[in-house]
DOTI-558648 format. One line per 10 residues: number of its first residue (from 1); their letters; for each residue x, z, y of C-alpha. Coordinates in Angstrom, 2 decimals, padded with zeros to 5 digits. Example, Ala and Ser with C-alpha at 12.3 -4.5 7.8 and 13.67 -1.06 7.14 Angstrom:
2
1> AS> 012.30,007.80,-004.50 ~ 013.67,007.14,-001.06
! end
This chain:
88
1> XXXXXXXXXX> 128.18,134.57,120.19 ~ 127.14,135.71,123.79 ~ 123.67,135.93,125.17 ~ 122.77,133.81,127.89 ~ 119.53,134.67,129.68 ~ 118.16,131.68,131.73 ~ 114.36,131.27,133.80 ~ 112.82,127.91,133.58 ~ 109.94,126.49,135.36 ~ 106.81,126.01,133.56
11> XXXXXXXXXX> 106.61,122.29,134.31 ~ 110.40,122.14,132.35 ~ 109.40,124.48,129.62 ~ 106.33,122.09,128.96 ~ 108.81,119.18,129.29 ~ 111.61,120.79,126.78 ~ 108.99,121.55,124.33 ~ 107.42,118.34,124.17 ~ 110.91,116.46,123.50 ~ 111.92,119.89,121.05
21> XXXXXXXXXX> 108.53,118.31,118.68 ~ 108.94,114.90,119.62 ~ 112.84,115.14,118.21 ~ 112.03,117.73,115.82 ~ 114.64,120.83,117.43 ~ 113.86,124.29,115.62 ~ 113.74,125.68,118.53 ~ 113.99,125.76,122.45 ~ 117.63,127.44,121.97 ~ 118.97,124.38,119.98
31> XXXXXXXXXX> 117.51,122.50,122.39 ~ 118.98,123.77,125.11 ~ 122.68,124.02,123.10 ~ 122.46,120.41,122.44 ~ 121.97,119.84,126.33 ~ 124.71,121.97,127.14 ~ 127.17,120.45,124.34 ~ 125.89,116.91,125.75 ~ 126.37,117.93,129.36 ~ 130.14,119.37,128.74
41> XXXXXXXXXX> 130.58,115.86,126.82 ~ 129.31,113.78,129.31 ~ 131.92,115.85,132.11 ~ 134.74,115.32,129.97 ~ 133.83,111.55,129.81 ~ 133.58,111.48,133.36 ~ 136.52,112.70,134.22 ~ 138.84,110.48,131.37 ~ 137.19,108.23,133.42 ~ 138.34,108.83,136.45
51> XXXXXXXXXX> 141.58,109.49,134.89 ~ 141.72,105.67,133.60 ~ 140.18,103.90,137.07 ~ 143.34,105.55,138.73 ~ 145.50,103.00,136.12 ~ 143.50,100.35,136.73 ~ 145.50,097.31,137.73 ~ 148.69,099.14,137.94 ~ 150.11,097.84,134.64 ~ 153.41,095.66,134.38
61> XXXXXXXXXX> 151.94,093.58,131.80 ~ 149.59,090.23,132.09 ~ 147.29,090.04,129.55 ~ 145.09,086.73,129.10 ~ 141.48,086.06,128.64 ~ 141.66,086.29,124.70 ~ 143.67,089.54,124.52 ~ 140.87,090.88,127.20 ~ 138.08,089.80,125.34 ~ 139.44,091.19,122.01
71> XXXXXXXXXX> 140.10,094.29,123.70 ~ 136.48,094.47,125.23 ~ 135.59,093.55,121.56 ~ 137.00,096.75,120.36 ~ 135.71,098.83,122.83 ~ 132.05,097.69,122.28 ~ 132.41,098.11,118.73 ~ 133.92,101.67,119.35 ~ 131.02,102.57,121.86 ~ 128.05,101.67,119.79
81> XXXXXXXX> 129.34,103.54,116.71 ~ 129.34,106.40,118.99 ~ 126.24,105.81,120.36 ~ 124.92,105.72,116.73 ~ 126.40,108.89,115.76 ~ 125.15,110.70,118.85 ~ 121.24,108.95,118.58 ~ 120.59,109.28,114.39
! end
């Protein structure tokens, strides 16, 4: 593993180590892993969304309002068991 040396300012440090006890961290270098895994994740969603908004509308197929809805249906379910994992 590679060191990384970073300077924070004191108001962030404060910050950081109020949420490292509030969400019980070990310590302010898992805390500020977790932000970097979560910021790399959140870029990669980004961009597989912009990836997907370029599609949008440019399929051959109709789908109706039932298909649509169990799609979104799907999705939602999909999303929140993700947001579960990520927030336990």
């Amino acid at each position: 593993m590679e060191i990384v040396s970073i300077r924070f300012q004191k108001e962030i440090l404060e910050k950081m180590d109020s949420f490292i006890s509030e969400y019980s961290f070990n310590s302010r270098t898992e805390f500020v892993r977790e932000a970097v895994r979560d910021k790399i994740l959140d870029l990669s969603h980004e961009e597989l969304l912009k990836e997907f908004i370029k599609y949008k509308g440019k399929s051959k197929i109709k789908t109706t309002i039932k298909q649509n809805r169990q799609t979104k249906e799907i999705v939602n379910k999909e999303l929140m068991e993700y947001l579960e994992k990520r927030f336990k």
